[in-house]
PyMOL Python script that loads the backbone (N, CA, C, O; Angstrom):
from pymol import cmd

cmd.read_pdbstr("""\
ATOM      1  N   UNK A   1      13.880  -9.184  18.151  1.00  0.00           N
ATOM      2  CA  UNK A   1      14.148  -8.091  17.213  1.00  0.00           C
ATOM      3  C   UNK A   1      12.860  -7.332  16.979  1.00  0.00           C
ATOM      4  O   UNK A   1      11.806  -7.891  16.677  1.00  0.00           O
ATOM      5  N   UNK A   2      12.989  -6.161  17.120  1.00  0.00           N
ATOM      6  CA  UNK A   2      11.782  -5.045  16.572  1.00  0.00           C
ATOM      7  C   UNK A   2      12.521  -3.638  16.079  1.00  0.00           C
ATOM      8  O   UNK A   2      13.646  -3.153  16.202  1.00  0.00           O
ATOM      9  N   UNK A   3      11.003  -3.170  15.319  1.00  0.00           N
ATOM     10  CA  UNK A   3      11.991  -1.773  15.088  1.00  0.00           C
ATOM     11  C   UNK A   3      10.380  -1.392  14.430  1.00  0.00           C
ATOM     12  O   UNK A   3       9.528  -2.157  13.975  1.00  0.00           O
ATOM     13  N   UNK A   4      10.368   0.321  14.614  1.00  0.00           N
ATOM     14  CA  UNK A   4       9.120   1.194  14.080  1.00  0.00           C
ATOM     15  C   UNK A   4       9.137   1.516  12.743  1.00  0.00           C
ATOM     16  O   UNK A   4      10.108   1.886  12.082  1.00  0.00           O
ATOM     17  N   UNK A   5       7.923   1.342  12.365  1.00  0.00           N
ATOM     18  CA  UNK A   5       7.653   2.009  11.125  1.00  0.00           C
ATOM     19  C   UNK A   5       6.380   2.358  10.602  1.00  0.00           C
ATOM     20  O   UNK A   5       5.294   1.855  10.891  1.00  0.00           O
ATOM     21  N   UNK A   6       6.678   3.448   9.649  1.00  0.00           N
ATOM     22  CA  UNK A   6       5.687   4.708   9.765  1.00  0.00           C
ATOM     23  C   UNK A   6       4.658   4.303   8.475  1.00  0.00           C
ATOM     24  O   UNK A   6       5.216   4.211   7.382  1.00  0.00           O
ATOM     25  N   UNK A   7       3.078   4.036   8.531  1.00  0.00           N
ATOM     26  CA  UNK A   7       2.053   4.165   7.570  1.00  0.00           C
ATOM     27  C   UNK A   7       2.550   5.091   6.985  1.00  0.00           C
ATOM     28  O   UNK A   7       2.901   6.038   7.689  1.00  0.00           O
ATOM     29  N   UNK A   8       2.797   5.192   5.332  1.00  0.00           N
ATOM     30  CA  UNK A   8       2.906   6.373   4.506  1.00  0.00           C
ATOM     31  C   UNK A   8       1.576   6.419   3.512  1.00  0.00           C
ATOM     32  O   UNK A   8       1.144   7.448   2.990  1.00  0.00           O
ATOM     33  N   UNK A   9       0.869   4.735   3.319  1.00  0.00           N
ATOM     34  CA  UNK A   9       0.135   4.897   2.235  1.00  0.00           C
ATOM     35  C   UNK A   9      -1.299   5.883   2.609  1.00  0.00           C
ATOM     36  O   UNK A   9      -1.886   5.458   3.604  1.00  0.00           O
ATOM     37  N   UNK A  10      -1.669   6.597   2.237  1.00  0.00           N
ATOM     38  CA  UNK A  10      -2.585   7.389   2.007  1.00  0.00           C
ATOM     39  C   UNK A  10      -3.700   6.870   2.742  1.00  0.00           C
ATOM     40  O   UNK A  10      -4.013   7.282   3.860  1.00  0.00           O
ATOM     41  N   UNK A  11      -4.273   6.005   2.142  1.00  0.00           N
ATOM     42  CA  UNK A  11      -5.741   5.193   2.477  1.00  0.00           C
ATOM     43  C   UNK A  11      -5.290   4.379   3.723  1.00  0.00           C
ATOM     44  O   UNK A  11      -6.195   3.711   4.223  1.00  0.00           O
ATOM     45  N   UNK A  12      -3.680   4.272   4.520  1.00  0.00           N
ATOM     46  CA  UNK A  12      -3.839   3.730   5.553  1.00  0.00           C
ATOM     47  C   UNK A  12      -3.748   2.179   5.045  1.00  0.00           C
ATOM     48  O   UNK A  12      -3.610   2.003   3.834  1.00  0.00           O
ATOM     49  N   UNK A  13      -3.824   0.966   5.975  1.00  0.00           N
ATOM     50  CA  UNK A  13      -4.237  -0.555   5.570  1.00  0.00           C
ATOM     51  C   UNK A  13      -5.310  -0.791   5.500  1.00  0.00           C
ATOM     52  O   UNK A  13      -6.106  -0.737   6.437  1.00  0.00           O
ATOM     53  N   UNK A  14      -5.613  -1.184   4.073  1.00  0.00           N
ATOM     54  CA  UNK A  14      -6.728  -1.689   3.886  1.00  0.00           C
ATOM     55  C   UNK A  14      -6.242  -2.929   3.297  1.00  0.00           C
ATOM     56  O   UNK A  14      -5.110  -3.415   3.304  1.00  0.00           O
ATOM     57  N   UNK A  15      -7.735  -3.492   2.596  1.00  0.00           N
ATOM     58  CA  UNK A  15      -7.222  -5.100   2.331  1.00  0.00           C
ATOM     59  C   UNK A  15      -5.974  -5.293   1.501  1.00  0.00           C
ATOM     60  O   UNK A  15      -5.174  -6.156   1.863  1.00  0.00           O
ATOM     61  N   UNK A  16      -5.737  -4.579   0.434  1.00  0.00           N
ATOM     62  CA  UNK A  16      -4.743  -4.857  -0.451  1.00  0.00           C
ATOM     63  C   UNK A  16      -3.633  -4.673   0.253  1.00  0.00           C
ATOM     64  O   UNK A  16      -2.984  -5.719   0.261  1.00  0.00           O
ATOM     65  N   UNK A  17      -3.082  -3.756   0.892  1.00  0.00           N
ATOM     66  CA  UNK A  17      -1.594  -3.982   1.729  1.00  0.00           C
ATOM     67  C   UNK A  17      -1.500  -4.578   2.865  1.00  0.00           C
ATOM     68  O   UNK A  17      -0.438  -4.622   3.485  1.00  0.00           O
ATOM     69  N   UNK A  18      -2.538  -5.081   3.258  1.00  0.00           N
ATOM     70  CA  UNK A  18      -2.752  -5.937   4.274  1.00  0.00           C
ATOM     71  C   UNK A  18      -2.553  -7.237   4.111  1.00  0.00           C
ATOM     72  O   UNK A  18      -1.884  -7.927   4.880  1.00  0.00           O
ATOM     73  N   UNK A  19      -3.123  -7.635   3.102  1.00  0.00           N
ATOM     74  CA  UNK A  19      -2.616  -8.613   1.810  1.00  0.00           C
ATOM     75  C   UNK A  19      -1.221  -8.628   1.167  1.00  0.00           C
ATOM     76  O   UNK A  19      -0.675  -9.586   0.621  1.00  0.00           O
ATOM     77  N   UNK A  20      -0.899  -7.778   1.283  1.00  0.00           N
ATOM     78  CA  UNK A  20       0.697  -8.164   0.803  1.00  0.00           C
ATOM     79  C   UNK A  20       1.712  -8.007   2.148  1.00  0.00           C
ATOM     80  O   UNK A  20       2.853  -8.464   2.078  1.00  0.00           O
ATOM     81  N   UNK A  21       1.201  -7.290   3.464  1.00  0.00           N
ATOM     82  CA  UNK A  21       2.002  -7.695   4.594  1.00  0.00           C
ATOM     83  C   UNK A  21       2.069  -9.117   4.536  1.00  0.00           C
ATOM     84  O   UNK A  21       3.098  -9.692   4.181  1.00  0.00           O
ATOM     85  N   UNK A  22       0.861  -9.812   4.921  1.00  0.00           N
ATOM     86  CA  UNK A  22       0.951 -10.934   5.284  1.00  0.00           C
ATOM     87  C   UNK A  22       1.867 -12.137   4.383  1.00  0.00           C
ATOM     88  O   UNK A  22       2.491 -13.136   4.740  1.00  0.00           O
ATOM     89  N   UNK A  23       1.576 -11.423   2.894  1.00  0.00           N
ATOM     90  CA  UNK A  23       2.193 -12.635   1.869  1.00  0.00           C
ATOM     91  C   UNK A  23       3.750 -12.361   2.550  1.00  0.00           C
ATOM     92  O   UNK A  23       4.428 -13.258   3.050  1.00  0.00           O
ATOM     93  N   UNK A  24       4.180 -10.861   2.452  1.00  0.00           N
ATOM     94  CA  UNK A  24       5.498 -10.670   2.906  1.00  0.00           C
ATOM     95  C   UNK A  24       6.176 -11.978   4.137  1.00  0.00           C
ATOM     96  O   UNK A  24       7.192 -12.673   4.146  1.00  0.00           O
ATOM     97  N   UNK A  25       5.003 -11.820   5.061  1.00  0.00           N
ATOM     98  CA  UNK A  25       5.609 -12.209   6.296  1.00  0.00           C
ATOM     99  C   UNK A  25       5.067 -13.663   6.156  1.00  0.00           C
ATOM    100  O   UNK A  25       5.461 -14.278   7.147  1.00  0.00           O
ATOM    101  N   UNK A  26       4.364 -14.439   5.384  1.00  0.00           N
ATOM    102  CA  UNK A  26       4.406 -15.803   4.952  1.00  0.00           C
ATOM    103  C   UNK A  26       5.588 -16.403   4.611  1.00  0.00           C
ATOM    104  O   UNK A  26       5.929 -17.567   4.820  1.00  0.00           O
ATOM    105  N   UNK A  27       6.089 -15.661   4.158  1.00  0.00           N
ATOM    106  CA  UNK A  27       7.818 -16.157   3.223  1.00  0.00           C
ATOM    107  C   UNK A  27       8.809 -16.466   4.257  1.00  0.00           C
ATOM    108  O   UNK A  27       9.803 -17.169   4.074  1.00  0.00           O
ATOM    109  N   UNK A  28       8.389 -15.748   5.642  1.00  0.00           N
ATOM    110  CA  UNK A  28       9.526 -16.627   6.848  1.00  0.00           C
ATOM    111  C   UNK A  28       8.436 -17.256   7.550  1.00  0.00           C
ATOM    112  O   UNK A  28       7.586 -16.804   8.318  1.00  0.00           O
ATOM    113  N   UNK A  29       8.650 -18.324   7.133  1.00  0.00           N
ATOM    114  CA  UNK A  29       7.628 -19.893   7.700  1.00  0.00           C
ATOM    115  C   UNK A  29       8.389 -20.142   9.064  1.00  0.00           C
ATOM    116  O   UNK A  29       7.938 -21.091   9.705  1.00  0.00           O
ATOM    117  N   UNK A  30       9.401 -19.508   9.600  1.00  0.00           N
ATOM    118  CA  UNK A  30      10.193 -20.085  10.719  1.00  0.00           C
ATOM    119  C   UNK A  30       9.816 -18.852  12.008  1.00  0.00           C
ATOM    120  O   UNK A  30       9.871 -18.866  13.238  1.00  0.00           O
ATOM    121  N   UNK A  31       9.574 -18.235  11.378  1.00  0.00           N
ATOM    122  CA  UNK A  31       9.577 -17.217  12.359  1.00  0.00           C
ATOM    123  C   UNK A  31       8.083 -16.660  12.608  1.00  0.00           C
ATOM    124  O   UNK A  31       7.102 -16.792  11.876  1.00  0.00           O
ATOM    125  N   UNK A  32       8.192 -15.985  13.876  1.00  0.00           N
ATOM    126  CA  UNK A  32       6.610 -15.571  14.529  1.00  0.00           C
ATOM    127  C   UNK A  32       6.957 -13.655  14.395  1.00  0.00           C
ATOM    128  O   UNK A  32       7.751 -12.855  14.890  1.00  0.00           O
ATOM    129  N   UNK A  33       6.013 -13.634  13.588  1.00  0.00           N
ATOM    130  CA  UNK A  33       6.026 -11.986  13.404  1.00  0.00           C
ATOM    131  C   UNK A  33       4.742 -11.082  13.732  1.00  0.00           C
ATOM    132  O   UNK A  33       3.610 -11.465  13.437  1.00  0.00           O
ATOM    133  N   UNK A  34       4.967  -9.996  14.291  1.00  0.00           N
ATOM    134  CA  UNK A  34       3.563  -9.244  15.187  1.00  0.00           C
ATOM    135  C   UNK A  34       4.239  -8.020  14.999  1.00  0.00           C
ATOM    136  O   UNK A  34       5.388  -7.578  15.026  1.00  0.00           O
ATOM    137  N   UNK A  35       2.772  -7.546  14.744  1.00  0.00           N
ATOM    138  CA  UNK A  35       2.644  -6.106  14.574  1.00  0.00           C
ATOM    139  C   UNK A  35       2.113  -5.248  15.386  1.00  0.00           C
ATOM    140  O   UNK A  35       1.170  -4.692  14.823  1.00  0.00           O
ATOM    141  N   UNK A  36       2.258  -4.913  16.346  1.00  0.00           N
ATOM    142  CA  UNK A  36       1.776  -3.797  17.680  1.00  0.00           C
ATOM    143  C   UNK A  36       1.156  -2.402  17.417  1.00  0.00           C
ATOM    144  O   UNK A  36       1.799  -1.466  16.939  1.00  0.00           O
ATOM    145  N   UNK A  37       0.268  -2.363  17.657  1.00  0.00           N
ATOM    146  CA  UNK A  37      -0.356  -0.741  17.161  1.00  0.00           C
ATOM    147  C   UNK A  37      -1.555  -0.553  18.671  1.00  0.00           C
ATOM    148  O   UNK A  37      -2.330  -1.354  19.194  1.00  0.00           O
ATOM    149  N   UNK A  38      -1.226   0.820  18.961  1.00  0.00           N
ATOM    150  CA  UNK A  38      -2.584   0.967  19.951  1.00  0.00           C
ATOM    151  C   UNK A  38      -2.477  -0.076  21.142  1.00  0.00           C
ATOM    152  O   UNK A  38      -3.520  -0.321  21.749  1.00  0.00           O
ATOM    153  N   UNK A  39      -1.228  -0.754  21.554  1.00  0.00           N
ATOM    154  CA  UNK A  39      -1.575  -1.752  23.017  1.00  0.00           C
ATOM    155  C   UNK A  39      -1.813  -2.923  22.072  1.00  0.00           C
ATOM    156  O   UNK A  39      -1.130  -3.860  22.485  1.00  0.00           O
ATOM    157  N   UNK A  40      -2.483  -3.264  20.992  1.00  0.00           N
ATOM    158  CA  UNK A  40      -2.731  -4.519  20.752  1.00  0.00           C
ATOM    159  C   UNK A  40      -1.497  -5.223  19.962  1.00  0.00           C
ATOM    160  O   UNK A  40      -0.542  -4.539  19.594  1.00  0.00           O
ATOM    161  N   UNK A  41      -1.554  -6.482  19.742  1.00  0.00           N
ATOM    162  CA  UNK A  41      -0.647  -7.321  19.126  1.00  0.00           C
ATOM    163  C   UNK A  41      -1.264  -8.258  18.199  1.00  0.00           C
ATOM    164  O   UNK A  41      -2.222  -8.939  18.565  1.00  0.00           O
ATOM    165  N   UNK A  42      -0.863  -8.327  17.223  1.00  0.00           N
ATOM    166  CA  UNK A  42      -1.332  -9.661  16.240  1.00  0.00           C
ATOM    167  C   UNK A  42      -0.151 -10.065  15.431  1.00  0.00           C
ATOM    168  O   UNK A  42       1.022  -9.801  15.695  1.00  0.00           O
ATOM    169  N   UNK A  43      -0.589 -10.718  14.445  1.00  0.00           N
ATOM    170  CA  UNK A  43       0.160 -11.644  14.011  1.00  0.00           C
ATOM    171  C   UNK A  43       0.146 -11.199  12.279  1.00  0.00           C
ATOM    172  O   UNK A  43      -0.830 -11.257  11.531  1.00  0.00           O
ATOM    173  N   UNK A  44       1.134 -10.881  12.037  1.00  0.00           N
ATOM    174  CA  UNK A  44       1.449 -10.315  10.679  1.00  0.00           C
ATOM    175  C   UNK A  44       0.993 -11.020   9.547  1.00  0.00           C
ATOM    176  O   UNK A  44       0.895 -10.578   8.402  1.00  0.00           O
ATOM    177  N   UNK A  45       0.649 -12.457  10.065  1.00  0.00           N
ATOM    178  CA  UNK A  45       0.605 -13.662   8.505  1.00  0.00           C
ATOM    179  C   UNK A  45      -1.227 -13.557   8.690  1.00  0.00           C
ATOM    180  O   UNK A  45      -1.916 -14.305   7.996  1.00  0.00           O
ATOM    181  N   UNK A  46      -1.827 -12.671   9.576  1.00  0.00           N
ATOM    182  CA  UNK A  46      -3.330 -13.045   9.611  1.00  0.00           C
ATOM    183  C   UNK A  46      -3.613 -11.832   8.939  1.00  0.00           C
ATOM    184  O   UNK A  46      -3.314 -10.740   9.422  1.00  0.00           O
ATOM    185  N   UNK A  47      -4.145 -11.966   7.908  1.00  0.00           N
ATOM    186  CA  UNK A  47      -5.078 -10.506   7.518  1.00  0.00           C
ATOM    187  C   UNK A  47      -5.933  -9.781   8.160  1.00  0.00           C
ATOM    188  O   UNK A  47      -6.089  -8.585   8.408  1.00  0.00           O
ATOM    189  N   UNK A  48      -6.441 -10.739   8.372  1.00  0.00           N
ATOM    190  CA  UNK A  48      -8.087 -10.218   9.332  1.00  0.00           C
ATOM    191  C   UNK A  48      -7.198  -9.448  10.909  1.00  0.00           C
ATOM    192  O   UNK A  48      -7.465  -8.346  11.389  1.00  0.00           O
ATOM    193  N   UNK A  49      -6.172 -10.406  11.411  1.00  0.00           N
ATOM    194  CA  UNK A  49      -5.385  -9.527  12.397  1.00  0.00           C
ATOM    195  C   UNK A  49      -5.023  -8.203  11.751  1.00  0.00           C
ATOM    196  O   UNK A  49      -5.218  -7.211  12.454  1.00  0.00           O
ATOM    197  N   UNK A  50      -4.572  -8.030  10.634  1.00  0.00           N
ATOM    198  CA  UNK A  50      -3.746  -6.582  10.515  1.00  0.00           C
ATOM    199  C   UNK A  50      -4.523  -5.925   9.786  1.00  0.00           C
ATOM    200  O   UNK A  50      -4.224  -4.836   9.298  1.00  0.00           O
ATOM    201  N   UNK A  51      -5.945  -6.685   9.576  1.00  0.00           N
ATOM    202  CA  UNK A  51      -6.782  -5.531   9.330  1.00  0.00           C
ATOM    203  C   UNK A  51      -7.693  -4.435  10.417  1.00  0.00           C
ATOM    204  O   UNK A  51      -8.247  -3.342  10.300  1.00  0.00           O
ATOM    205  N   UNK A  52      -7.519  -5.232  11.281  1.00  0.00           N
ATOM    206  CA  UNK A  52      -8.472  -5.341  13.049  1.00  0.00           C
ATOM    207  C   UNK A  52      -7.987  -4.338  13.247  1.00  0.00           C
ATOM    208  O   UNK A  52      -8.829  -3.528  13.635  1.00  0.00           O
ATOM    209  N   UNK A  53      -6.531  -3.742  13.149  1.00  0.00           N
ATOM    210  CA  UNK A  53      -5.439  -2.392  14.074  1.00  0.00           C
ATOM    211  C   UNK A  53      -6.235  -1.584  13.652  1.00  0.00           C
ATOM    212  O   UNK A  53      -6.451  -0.705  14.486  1.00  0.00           O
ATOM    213  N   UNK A  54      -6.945  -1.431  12.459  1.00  0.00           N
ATOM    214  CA  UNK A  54      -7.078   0.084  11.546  1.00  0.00           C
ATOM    215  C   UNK A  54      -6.013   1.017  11.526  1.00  0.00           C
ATOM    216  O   UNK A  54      -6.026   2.056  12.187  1.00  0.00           O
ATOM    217  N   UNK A  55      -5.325   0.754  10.968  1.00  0.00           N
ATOM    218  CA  UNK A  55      -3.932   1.807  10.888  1.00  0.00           C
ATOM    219  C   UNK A  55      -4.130   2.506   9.684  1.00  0.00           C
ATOM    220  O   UNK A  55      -4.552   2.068   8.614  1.00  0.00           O
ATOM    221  N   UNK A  56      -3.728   3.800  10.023  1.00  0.00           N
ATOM    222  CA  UNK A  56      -4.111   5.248   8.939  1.00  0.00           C
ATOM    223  C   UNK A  56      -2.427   5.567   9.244  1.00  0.00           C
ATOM    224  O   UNK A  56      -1.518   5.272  10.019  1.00  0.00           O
ATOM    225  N   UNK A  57      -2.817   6.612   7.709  1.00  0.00           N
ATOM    226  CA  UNK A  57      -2.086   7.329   7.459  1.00  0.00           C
ATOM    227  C   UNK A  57      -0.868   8.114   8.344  1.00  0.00           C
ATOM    228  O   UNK A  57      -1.423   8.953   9.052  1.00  0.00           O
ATOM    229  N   UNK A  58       0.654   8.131   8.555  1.00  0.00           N
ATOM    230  CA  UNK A  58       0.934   8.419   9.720  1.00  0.00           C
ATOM    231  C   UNK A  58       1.299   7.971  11.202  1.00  0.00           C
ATOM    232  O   UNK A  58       1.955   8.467  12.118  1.00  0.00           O
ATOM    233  N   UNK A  59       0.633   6.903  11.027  1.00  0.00           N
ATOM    234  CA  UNK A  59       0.515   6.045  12.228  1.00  0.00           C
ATOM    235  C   UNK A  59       1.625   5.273  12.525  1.00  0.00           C
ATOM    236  O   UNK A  59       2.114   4.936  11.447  1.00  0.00           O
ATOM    237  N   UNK A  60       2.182   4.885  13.323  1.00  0.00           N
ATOM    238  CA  UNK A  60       3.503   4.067  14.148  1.00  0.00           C
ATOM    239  C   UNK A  60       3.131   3.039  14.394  1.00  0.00           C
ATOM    240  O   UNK A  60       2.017   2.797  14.859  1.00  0.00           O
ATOM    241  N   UNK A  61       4.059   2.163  14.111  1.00  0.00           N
ATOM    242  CA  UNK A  61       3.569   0.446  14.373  1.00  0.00           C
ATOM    243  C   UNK A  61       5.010   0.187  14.677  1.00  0.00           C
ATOM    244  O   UNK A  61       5.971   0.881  14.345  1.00  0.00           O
ATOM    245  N   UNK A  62       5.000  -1.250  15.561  1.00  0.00           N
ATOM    246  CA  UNK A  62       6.140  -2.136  15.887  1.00  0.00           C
ATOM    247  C   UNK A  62       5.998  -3.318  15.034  1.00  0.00           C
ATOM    248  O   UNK A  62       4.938  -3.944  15.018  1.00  0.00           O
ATOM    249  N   UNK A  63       7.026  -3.664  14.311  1.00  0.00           N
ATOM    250  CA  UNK A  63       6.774  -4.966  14.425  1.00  0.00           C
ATOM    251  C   UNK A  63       7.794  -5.884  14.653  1.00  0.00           C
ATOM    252  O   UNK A  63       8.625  -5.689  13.765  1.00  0.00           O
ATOM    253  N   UNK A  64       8.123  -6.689  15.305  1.00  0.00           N
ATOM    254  CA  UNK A  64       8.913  -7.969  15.907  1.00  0.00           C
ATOM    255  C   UNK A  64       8.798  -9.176  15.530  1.00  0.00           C
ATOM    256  O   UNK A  64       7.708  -9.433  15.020  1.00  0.00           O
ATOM    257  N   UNK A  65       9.715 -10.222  15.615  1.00  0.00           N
ATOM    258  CA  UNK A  65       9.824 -11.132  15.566  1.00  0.00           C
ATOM    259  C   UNK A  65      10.599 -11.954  15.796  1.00  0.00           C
ATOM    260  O   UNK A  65      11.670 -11.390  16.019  1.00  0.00           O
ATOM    261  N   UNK A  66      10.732 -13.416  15.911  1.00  0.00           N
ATOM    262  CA  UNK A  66      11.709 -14.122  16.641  1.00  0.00           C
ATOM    263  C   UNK A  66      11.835 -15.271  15.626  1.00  0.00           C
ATOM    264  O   UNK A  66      11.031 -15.258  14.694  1.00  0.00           O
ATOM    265  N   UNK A  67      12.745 -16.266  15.688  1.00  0.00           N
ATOM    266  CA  UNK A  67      13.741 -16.890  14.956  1.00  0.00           C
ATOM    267  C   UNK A  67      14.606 -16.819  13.913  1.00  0.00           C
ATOM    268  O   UNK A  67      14.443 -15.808  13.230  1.00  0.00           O
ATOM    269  N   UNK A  68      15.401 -17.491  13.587  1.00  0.00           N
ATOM    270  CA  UNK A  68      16.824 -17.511  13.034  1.00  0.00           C
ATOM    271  C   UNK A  68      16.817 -16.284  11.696  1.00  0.00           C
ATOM    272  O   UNK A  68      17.840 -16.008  11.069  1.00  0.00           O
ATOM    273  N   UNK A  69      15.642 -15.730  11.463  1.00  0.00           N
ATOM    274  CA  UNK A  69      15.484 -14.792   9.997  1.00  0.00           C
ATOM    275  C   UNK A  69      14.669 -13.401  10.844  1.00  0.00           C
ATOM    276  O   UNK A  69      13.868 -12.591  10.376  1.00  0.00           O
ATOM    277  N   UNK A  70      15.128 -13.492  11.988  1.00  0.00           N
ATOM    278  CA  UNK A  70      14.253 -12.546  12.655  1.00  0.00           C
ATOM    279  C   UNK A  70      14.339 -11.037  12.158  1.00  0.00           C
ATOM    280  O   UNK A  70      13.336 -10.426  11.788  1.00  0.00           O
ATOM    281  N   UNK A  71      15.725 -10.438  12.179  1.00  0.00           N
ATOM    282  CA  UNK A  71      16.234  -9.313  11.383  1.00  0.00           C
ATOM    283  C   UNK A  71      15.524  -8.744  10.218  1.00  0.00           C
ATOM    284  O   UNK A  71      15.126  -7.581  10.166  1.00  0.00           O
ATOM    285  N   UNK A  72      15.374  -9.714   9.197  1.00  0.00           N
ATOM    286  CA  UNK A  72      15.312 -10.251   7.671  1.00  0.00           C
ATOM    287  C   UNK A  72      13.955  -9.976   8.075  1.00  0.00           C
ATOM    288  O   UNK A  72      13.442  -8.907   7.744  1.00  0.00           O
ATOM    289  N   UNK A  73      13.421 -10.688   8.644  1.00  0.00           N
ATOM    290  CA  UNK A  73      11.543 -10.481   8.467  1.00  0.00           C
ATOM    291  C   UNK A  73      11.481  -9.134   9.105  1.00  0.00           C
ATOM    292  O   UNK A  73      10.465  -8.690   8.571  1.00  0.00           O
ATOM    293  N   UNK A  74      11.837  -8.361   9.764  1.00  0.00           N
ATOM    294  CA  UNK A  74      11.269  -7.143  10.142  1.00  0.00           C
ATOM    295  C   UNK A  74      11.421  -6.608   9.555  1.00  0.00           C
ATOM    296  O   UNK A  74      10.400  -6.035   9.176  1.00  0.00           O
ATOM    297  N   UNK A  75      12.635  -6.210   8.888  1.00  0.00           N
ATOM    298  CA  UNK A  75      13.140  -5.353   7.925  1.00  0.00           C
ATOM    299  C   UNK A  75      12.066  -5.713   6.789  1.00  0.00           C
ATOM    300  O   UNK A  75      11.088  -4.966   6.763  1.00  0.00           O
ATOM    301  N   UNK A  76      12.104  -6.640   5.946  1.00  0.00           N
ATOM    302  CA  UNK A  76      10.928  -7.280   4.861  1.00  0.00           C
ATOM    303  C   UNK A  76       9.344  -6.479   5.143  1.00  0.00           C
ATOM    304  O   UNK A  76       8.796  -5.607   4.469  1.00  0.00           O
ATOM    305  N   UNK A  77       8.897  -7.152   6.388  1.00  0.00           N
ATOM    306  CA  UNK A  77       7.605  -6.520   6.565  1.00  0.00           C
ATOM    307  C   UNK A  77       7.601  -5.122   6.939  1.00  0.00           C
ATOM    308  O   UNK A  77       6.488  -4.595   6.954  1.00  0.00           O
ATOM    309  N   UNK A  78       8.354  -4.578   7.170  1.00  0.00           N
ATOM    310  CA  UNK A  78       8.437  -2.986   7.264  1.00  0.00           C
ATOM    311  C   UNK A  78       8.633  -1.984   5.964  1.00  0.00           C
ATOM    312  O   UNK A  78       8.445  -0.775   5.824  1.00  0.00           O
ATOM    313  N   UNK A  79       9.088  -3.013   5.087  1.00  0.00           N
ATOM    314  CA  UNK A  79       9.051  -2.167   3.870  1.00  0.00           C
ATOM    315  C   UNK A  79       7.786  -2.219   2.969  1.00  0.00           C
ATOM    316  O   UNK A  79       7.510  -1.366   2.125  1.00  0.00           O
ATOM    317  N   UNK A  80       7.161  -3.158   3.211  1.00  0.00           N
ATOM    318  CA  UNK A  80       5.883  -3.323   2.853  1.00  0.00           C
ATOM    319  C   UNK A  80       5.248  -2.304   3.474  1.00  0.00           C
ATOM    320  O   UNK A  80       5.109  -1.254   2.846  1.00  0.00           O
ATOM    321  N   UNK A  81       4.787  -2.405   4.701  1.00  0.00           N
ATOM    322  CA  UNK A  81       3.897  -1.711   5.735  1.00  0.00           C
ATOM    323  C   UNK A  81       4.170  -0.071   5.437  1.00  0.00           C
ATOM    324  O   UNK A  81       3.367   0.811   5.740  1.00  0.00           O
ATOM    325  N   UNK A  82       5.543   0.163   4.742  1.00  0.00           N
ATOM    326  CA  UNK A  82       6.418   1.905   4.359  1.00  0.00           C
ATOM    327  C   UNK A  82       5.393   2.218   2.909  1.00  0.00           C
ATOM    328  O   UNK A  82       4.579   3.133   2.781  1.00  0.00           O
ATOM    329  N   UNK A  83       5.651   1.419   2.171  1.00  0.00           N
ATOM    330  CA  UNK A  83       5.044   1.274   0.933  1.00  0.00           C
ATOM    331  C   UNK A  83       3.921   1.963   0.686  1.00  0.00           C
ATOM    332  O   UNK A  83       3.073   2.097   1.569  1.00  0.00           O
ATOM    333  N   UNK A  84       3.780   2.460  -0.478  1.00  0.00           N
ATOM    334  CA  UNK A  84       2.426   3.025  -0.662  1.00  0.00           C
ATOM    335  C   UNK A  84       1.788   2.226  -1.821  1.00  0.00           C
ATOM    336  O   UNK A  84       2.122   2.566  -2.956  1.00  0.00           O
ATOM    337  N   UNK A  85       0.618   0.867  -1.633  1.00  0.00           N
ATOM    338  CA  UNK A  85      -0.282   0.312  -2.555  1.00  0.00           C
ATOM    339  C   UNK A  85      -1.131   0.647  -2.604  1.00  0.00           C
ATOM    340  O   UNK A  85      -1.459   1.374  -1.666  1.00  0.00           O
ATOM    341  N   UNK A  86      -2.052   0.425  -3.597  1.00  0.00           N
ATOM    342  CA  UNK A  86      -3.370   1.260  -3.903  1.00  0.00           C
ATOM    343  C   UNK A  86      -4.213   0.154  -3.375  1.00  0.00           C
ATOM    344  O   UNK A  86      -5.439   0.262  -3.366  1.00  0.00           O
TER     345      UNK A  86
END
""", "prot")
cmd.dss("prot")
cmd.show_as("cartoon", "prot")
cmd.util.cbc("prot")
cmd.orient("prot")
C-alpha cells in the first residue's frame, strides 16, 4: 500500500513534525512504514531518517507500508505529514 502526499506546513519538516510522524507511525508496531522523497527511502519511525529527506514546503512524498494495518498507517502518517505544526 502507498499513496502521495503533499508538505503543506510552511517551515517544511523540521524536528517537531518529524517528531510527531514518527510517534504517528510508532502506533503500528506491526507494520514497516517508509517515506520516499528525492530517490531515497527511510523509515517513518526514525526521526533522524525523516529528518535526512529535508522536505519543504510543497514537496511530494510517498509513503508505504506493509502489514495487516497497512491502509490505516498510510492514511495515519499522511495526515500528519498534510498537517501544519509549528
Amino acid at each position: 500500500m502507498e499513496k502521495q502526499f503533499t508538505i503543506k506546513n510552511p517551515q517544511g519538516i523540521h524536528a517537531r513534525p518529524a517528531g510527531a510522524i514518527m510517534k504517528k507511525a510508532a502506533e503500528f508496531a506491526g507494520e514497516q512504514i517508509t517515506i520516499e522523497f528525492n530517490g531515497r527511502k527511510v523509515s517513518a519511525k526514525s526521526i533522524t531518517g525523516v529528518l535526512t529527506l529535508g522536505m519543504k514546503a510543497g514537496d511530494t512524498v510517498t509513503v508505504s507500508a506493509e502489514g495487516e494495518k497497512a491502509a490505516e498507517a498510510v492514511e495515519a502518517v499522511g495526515a500528519v505529514i498534510e498537517s501544519v505544526l509549528d
